[in-house]
Chimera marker file (.cmm) of the C-alpha trace (Angstrom):
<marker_set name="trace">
<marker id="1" x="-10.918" y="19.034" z="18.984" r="1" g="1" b="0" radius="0.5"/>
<marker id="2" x="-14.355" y="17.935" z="17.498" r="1" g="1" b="0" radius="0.5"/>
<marker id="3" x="-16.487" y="15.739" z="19.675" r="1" g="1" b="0" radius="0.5"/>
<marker id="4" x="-18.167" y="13.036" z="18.937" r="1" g="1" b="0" radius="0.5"/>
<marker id="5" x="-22.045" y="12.144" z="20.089" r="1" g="1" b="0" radius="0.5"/>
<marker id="6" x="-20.594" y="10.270" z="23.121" r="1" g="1" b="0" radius="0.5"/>
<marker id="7" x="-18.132" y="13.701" z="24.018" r="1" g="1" b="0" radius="0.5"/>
<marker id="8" x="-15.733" y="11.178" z="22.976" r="1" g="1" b="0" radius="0.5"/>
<marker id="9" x="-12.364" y="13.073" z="20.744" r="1" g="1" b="0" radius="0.5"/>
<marker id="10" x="-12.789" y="12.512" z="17.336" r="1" g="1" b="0" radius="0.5"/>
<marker id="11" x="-10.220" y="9.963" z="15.718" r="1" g="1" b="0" radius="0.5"/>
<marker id="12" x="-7.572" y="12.290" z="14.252" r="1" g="1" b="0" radius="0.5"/>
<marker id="13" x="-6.807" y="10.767" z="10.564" r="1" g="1" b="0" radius="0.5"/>
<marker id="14" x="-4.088" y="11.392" z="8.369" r="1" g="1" b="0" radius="0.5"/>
<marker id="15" x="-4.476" y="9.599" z="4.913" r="1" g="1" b="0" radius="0.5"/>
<marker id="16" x="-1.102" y="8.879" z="2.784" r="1" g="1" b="0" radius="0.5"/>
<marker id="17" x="-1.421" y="7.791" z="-0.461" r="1" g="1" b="0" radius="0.5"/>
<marker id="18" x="-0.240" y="8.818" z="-4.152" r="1" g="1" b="0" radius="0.5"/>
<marker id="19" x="-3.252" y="8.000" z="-6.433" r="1" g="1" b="0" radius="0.5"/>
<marker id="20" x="-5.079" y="10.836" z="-5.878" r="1" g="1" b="0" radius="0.5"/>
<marker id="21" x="-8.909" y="9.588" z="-6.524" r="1" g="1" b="0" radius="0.5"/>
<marker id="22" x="-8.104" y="6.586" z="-4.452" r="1" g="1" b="0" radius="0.5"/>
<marker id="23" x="-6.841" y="9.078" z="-1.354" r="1" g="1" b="0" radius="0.5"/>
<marker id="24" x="-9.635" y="11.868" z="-1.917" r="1" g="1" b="0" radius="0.5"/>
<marker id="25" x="-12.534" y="8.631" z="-2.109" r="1" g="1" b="0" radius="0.5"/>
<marker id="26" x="-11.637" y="7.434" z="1.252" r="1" g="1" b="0" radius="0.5"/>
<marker id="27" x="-10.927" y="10.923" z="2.821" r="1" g="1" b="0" radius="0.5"/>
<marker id="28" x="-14.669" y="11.139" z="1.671" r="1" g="1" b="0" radius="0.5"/>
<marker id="29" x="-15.926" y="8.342" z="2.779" r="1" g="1" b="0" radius="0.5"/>
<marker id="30" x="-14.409" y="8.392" z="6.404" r="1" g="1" b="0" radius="0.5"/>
<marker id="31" x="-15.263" y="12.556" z="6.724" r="1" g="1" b="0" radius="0.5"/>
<marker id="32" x="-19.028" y="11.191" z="6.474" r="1" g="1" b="0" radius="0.5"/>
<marker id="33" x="-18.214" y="9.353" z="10.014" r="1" g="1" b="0" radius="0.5"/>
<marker id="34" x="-18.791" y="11.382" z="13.113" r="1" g="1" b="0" radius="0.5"/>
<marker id="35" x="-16.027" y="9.846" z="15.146" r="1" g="1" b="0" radius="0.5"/>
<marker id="36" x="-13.459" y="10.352" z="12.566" r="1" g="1" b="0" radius="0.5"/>
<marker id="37" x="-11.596" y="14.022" z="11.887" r="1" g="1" b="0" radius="0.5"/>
<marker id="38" x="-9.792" y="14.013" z="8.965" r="1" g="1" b="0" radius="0.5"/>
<marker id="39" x="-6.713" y="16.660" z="9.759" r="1" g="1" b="0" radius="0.5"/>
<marker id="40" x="-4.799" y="16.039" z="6.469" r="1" g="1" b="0" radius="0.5"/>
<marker id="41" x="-4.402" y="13.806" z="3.304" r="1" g="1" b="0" radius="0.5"/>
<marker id="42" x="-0.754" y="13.586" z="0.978" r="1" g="1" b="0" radius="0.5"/>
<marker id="43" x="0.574" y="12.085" z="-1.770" r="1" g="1" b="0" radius="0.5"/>
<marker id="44" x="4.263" y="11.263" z="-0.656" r="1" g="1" b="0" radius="0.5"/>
<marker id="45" x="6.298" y="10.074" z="2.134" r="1" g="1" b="0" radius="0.5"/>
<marker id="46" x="8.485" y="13.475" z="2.778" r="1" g="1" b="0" radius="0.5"/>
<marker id="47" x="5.506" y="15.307" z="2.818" r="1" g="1" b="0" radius="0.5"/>
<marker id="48" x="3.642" y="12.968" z="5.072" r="1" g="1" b="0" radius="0.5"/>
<marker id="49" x="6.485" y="12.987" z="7.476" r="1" g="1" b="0" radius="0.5"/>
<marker id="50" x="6.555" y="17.158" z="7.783" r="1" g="1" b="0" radius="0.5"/>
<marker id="51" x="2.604" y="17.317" z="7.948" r="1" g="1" b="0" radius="0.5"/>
<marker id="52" x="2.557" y="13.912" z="10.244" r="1" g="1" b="0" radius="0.5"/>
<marker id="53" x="4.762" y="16.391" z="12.817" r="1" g="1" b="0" radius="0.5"/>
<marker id="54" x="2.606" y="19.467" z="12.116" r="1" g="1" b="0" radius="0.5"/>
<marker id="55" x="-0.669" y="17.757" z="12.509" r="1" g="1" b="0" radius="0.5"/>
<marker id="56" x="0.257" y="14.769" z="15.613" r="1" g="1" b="0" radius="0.5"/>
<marker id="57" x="-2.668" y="12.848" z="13.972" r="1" g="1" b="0" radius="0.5"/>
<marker id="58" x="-3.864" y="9.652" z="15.696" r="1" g="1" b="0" radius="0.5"/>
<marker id="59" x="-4.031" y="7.713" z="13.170" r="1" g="1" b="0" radius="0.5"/>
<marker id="60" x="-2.116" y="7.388" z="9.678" r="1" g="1" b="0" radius="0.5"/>
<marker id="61" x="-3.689" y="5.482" z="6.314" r="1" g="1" b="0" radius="0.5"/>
<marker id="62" x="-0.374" y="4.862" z="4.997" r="1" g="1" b="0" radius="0.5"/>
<marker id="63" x="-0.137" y="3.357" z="1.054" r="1" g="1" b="0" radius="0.5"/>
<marker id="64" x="3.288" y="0.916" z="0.921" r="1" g="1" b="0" radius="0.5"/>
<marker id="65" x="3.741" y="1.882" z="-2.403" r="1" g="1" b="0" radius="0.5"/>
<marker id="66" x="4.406" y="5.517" z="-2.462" r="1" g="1" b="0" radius="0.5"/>
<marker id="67" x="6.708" y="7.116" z="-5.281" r="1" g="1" b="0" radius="0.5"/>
<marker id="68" x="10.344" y="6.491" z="-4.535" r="1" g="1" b="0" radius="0.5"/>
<marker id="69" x="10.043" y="4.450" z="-1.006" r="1" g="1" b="0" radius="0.5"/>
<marker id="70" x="7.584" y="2.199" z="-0.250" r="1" g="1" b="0" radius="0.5"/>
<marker id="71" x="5.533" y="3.266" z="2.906" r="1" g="1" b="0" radius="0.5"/>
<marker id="72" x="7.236" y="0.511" z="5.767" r="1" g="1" b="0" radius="0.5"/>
<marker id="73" x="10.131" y="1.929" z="4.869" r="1" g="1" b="0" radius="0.5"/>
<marker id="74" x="8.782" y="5.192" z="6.187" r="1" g="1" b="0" radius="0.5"/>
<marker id="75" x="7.793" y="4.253" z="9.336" r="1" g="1" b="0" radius="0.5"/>
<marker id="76" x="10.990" y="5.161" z="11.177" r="1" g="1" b="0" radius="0.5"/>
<marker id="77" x="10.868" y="8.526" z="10.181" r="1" g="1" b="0" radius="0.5"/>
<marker id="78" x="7.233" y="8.642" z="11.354" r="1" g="1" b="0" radius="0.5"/>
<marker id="79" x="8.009" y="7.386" z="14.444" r="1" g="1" b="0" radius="0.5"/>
<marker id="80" x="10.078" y="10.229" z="15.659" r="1" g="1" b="0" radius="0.5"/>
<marker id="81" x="7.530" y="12.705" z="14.123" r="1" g="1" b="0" radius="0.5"/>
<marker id="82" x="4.794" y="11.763" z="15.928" r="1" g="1" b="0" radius="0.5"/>
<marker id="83" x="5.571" y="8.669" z="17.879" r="1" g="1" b="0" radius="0.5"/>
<marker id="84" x="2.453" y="8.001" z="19.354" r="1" g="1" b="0" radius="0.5"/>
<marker id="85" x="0.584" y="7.975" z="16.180" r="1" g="1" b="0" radius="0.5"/>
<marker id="86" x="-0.923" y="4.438" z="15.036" r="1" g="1" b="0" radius="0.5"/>
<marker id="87" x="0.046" y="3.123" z="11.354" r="1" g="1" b="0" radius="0.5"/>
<marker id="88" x="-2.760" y="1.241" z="9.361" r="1" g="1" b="0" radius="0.5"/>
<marker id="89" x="-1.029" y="0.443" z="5.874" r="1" g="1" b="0" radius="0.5"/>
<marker id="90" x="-3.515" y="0.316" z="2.596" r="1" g="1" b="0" radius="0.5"/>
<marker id="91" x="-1.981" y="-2.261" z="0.084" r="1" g="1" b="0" radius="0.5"/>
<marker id="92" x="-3.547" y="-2.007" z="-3.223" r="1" g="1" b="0" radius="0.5"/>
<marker id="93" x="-4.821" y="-5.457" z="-4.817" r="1" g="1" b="0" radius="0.5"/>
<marker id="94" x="-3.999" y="-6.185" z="-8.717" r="1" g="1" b="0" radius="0.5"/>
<marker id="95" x="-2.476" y="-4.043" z="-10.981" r="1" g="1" b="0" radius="0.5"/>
<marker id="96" x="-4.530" y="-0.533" z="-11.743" r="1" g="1" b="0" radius="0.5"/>
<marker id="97" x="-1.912" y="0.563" z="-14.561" r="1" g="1" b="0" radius="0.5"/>
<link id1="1" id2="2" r="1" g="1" b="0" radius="0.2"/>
<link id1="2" id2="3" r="1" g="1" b="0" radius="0.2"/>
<link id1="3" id2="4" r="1" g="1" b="0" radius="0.2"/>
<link id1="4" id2="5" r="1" g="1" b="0" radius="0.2"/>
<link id1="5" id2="6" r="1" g="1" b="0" radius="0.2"/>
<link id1="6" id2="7" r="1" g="1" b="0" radius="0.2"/>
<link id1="7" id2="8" r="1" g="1" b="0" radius="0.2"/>
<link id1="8" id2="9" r="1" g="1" b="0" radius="0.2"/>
<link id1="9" id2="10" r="1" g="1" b="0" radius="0.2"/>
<link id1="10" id2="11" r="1" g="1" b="0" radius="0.2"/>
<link id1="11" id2="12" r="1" g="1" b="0" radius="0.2"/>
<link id1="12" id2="13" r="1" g="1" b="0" radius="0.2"/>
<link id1="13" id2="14" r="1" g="1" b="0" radius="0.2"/>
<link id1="14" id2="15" r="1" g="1" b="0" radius="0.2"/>
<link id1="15" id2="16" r="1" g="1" b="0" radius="0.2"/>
<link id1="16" id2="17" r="1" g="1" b="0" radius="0.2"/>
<link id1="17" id2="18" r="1" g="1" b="0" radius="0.2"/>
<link id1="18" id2="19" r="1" g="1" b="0" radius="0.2"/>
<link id1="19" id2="20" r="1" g="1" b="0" radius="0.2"/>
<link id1="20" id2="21" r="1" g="1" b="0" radius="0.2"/>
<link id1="21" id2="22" r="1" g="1" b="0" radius="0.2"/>
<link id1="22" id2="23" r="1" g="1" b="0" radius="0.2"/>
<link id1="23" id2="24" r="1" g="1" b="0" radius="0.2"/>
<link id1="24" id2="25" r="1" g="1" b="0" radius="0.2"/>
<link id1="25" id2="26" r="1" g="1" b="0" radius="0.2"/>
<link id1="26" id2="27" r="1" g="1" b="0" radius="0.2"/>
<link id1="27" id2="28" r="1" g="1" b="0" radius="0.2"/>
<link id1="28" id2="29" r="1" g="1" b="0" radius="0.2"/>
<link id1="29" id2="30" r="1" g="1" b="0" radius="0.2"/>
<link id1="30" id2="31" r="1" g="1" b="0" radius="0.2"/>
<link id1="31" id2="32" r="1" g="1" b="0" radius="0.2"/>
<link id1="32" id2="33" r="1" g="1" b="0" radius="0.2"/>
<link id1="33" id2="34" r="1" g="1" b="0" radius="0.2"/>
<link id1="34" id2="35" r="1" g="1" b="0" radius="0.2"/>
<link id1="35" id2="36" r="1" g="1" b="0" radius="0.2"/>
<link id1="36" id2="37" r="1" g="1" b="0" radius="0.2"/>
<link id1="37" id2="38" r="1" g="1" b="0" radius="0.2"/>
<link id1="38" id2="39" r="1" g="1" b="0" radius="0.2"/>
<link id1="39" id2="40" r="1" g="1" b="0" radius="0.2"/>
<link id1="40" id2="41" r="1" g="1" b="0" radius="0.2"/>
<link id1="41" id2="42" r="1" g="1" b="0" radius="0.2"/>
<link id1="42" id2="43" r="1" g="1" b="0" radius="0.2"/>
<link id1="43" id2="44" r="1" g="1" b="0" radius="0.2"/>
<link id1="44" id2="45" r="1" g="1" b="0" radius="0.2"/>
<link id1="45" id2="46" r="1" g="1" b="0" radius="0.2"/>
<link id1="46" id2="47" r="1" g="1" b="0" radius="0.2"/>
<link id1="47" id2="48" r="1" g="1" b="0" radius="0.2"/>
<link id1="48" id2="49" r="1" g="1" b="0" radius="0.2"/>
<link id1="49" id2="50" r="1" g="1" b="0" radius="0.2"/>
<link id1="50" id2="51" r="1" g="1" b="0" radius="0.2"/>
<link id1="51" id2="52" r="1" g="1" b="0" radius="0.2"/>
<link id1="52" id2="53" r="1" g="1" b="0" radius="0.2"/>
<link id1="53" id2="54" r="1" g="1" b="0" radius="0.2"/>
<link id1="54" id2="55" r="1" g="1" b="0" radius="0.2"/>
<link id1="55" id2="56" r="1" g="1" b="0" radius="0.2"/>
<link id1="56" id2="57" r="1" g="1" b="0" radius="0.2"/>
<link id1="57" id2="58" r="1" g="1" b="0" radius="0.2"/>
<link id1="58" id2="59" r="1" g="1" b="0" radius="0.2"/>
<link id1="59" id2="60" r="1" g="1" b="0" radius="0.2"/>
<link id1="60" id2="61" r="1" g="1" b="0" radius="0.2"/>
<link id1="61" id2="62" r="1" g="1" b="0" radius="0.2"/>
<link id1="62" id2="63" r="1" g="1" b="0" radius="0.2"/>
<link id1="63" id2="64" r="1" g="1" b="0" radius="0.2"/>
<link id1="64" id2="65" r="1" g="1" b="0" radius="0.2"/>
<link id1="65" id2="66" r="1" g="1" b="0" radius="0.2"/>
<link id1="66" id2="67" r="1" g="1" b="0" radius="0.2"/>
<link id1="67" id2="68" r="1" g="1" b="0" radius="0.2"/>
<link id1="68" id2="69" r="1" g="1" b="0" radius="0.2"/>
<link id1="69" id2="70" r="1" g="1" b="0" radius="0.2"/>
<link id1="70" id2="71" r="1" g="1" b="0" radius="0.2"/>
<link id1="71" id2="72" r="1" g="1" b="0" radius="0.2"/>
<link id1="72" id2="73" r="1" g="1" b="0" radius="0.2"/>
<link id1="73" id2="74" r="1" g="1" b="0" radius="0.2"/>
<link id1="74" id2="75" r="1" g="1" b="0" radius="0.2"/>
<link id1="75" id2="76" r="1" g="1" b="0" radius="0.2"/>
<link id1="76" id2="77" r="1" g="1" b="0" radius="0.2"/>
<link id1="77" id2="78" r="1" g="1" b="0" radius="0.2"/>
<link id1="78" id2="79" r="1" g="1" b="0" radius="0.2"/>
<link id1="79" id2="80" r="1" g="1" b="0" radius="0.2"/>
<link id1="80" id2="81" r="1" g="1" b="0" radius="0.2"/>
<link id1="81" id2="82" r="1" g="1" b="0" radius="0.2"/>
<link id1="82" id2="83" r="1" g="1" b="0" radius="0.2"/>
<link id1="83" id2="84" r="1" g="1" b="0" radius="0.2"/>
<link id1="84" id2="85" r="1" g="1" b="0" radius="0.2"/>
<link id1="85" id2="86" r="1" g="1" b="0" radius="0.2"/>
<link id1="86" id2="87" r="1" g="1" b="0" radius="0.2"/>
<link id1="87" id2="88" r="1" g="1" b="0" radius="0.2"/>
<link id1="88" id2="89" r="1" g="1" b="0" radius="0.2"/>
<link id1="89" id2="90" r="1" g="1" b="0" radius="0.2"/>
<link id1="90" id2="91" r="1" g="1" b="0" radius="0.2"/>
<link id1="91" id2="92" r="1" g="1" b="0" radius="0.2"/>
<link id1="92" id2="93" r="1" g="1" b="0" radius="0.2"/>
<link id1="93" id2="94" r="1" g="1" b="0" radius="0.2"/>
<link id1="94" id2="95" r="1" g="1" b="0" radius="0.2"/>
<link id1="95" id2="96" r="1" g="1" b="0" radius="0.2"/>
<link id1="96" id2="97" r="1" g="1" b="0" radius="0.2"/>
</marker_set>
């Protein structure tokens, strides 16, 4: 597990979300910080849930409005993957179409 400057464990980040420049940006933009690991980034809920278990991230960036379900309602499945994991959801503002 990567350290950071304090020999602190690096935040272990997961990022969910199905716009693709939107989930590569901030993947970007939190890899730059020293105290963050990213350890995976998805578009969709089924696949977050399998790589979730795989992974045991600390931390999930979770988009509620994933194709087909909207991300709260995956948070019971994510809870038995990897239960101790914490949820921060990302709710887009206005309408991007």
């Amino acid at each position: 597990m990567p350290m950071t400057d304090t020999n602190k464990p690096a935040i272990r980040v997961m990022v969910v979300d199905d716009h693709t420049l939107f989930r590569r940006g901030l993947t970007a933009l939190l890899a730059r910080d020293a105290r963050v690991q990213i350890v995976g980034d998805v578009a969709d809920a089924g696949w977050a849930q399998r790589r979730a278990q795989e992974l045991q991230p600390d931390v999930i960036l979770l988009d509620n409005h994933l194709p087909g379900v909207r991300g709260v309602d995956a948070l019971s499945a994510r809870q038995v993957a990897v239960p101790f994991a914490r949820i921060v959801m990302v709710q887009q503002l206005g309408n991007w179409s």
